[in-house]
C-alpha positions in Angstrom: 17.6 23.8 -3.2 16.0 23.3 -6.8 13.2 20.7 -7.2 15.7 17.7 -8.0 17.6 18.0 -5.3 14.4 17.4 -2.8 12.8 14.8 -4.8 16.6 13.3 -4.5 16.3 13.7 -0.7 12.4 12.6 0.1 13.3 9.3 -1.7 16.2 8.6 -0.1 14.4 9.1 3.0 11.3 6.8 1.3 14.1 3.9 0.7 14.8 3.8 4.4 12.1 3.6 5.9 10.4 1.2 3.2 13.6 -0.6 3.9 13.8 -0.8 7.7 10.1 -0.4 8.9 9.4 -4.1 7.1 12.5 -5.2 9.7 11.8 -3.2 12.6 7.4 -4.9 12.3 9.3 -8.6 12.8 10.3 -8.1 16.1 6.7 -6.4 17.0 4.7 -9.4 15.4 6.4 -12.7 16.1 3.7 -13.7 18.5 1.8 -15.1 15.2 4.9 -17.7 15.2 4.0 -18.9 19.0 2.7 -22.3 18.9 0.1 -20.9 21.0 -0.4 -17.6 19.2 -4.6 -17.7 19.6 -3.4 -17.0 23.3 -0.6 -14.6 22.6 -1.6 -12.6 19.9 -4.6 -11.0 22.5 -1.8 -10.9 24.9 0.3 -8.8 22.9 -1.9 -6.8 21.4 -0.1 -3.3 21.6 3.2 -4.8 19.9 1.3 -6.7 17.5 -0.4 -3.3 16.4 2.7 -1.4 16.7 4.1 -3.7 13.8 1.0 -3.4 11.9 1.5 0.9 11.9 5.4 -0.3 10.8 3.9 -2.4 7.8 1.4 0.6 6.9 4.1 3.2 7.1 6.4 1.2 5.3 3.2 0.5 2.4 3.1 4.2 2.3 7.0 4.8 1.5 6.1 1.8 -1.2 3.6 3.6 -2.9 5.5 7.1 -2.8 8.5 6.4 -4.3 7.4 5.4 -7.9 5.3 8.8 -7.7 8.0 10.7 -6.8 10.4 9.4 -9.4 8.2 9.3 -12.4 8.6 12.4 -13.7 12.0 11.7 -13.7 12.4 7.9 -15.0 10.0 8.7 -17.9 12.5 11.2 -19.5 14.3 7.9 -19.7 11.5 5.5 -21.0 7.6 6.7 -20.0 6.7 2.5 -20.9 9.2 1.5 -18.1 8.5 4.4 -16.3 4.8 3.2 -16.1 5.9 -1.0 -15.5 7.8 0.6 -12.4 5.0 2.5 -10.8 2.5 -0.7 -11.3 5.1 -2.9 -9.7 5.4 -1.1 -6.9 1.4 -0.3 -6.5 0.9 -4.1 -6.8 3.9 -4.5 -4.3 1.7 -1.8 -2.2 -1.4 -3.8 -2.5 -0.1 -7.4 -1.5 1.6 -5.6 1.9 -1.9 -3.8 2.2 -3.6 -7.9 2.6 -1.1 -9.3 5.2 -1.8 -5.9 7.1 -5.5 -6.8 7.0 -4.7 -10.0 7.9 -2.8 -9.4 10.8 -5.2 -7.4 12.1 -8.0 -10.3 11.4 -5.7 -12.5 13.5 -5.6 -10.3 16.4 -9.6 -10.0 15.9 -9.5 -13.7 16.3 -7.0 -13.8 19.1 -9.3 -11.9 21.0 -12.5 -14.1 20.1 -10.7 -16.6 21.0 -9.5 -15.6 24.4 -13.3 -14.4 25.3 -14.7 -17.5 24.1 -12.9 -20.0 26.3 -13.1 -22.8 23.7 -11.0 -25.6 23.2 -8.2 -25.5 20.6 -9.9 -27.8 18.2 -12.4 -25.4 17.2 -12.7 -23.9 14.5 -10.4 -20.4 16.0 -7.7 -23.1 15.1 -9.0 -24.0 11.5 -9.1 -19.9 11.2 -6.2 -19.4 12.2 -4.1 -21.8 10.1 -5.9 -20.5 7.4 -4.7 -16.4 7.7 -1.3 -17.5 8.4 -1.0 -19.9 5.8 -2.2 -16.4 3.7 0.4 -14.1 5.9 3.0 -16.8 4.0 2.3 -16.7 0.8 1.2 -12.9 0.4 4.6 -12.5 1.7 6.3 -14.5 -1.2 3.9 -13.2 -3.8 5.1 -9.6 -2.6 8.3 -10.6 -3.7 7.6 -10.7 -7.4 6.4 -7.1 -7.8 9.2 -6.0 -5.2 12.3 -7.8 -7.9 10.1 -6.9 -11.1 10.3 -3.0 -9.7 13.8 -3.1 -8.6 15.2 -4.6 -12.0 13.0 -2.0 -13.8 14.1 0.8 -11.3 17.9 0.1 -11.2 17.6 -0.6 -15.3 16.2 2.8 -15.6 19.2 4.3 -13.7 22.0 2.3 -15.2 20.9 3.7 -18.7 19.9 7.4 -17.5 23.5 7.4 -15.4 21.2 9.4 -12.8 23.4 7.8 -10.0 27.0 6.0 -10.3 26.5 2.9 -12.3 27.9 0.5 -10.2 25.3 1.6 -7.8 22.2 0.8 -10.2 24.5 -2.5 -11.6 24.7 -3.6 -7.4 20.8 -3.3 -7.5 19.8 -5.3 -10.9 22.6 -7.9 -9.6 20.8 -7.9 -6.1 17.0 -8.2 -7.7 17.9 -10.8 -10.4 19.3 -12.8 -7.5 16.6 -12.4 -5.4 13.9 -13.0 -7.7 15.7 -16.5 -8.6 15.0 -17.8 -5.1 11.5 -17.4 -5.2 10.5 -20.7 -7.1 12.8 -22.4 -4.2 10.2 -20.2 -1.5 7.3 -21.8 -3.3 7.9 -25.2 -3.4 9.3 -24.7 0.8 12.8 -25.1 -0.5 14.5 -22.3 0.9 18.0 -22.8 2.2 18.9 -20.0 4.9 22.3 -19.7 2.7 20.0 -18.0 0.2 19.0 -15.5 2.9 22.4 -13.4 1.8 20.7 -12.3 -1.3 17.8 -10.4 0.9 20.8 -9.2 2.8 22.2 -7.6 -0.1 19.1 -6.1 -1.8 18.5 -4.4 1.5 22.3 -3.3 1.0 21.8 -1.7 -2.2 18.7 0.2 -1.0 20.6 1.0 2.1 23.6 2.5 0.3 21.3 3.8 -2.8 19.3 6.0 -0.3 22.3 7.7 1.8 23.8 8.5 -1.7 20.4 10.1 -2.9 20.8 12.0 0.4 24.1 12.8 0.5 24.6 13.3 -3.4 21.7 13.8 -5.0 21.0 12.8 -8.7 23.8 13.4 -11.3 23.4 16.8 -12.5 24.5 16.4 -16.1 22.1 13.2 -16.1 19.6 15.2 -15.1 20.2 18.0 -18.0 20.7 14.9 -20.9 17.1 13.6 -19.8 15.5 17.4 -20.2 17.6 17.7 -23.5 16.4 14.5 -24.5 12.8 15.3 -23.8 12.7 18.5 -25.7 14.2 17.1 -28.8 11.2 14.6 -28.7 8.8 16.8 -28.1 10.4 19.1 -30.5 9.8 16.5 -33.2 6.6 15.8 -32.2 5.0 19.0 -32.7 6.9 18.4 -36.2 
């Protein structure tokens, strides 16, 4: 199995997980939705940390993808290459915040619960505040998430490193995607819009098995080395 063929297989893997772990975390950490989550944050305190080690695996994947594929998307174009690994090191570093600030509300859960105050104090006031945070890191992640999936699938389309309609499925999905978050900033989010998520997580979905099960295009693969050599051939010119 040459080098391609496992950097083929490690990200699809990557795409998986960064794709379901983010999924799997909401059914681990929806006692910060409770209308009395200072109580029930403290009393779920193994779930809630079970979805925070979901959030960091899936931060992890984030991170190792762009790594992984870099050698590869810069025989394309290095510049793009490079705007793809910053978008998804920013993406990174926005999930890496609502991590920390999950864990600060099950910090304050717990204060909360040992104190024995009444809900008007200022746990409440805290409270609002790192959820109103959780919120908006959460739409803020978005940006760099669609930014590095335009750049990623534009990348592919051009390099014909996998079937085209497969990288075309994933600039549709971003673009689309990245359109409904002025409607998530203003609070205007119809669930109808909710199908565009659906089919971004699709595309990865599909994206990774194929990675898996196919591996990058071989004769892609040998244009890209061509292509380098010639430049570096008339470099050293």
């Amino acid at each position: 199995m040459d080098s391609y063929r496992k950097t083929a297989i490690f990200v699809g893997v990557l795409f998986i997980i960064a794709t379901i772990s983010p999924i799997a975390s909401a059914f681990f950490i929806g006692s910060i939705y409770d209308p009395d989550y200072l109580s029930t944050i403290s009393a779920n305190e193994t779930q809630l940390l079970i979805g925070v080690l979901l959030l960091l695996t899936m931060t992890a994947a984030i991170v190792s993808i762009p790594i992984l594929m870099f050698p590869i998307l810069r025989k394309q174009n290095e510049s793009l290459g490079l705007g793809y690994v910053g978008a998804r090191i920013f993406e990174g570093f926005f999930s890496a915040i609502n991590i920390i600030i999950l864990l600060s509300l099950l910090s304050l859960s717990l204060q909360f619960v040992n104190a024995a105050v009444p809900a008007n104090s200022y746990f409440e006031t805290s409270g609002a505040l790192l959820l109103s945070q959780f919120d908006w890191c959460s739409i803020l992640l978005d940006f760099p998430f669609t930014i590095g999936a335009l750049l990623f699938n534009f990348l592919l389309y051009k390099s014909r490193l996998v079937p085209r309609w497969l990288s075309l499925f994933g600039l549709v999905g971003g673009a689309l995607w990245l359109g409904t978050t002025p409607f998530r900033l203003f609070g205007l989010f119809p669930s109808s819009l909710e199908i565009f998520a659906i089919a971004i997580a699709a595309q990865e979905m599909i994206f990774a098995i194929w990675l898996i099960a196919k591996g990058f295009n071989q004769s892609a693969l040998a244009s890209l080395s061509a292509k380098t050599d010639i430049s570096k051939n008339q470099a050293s010119t």
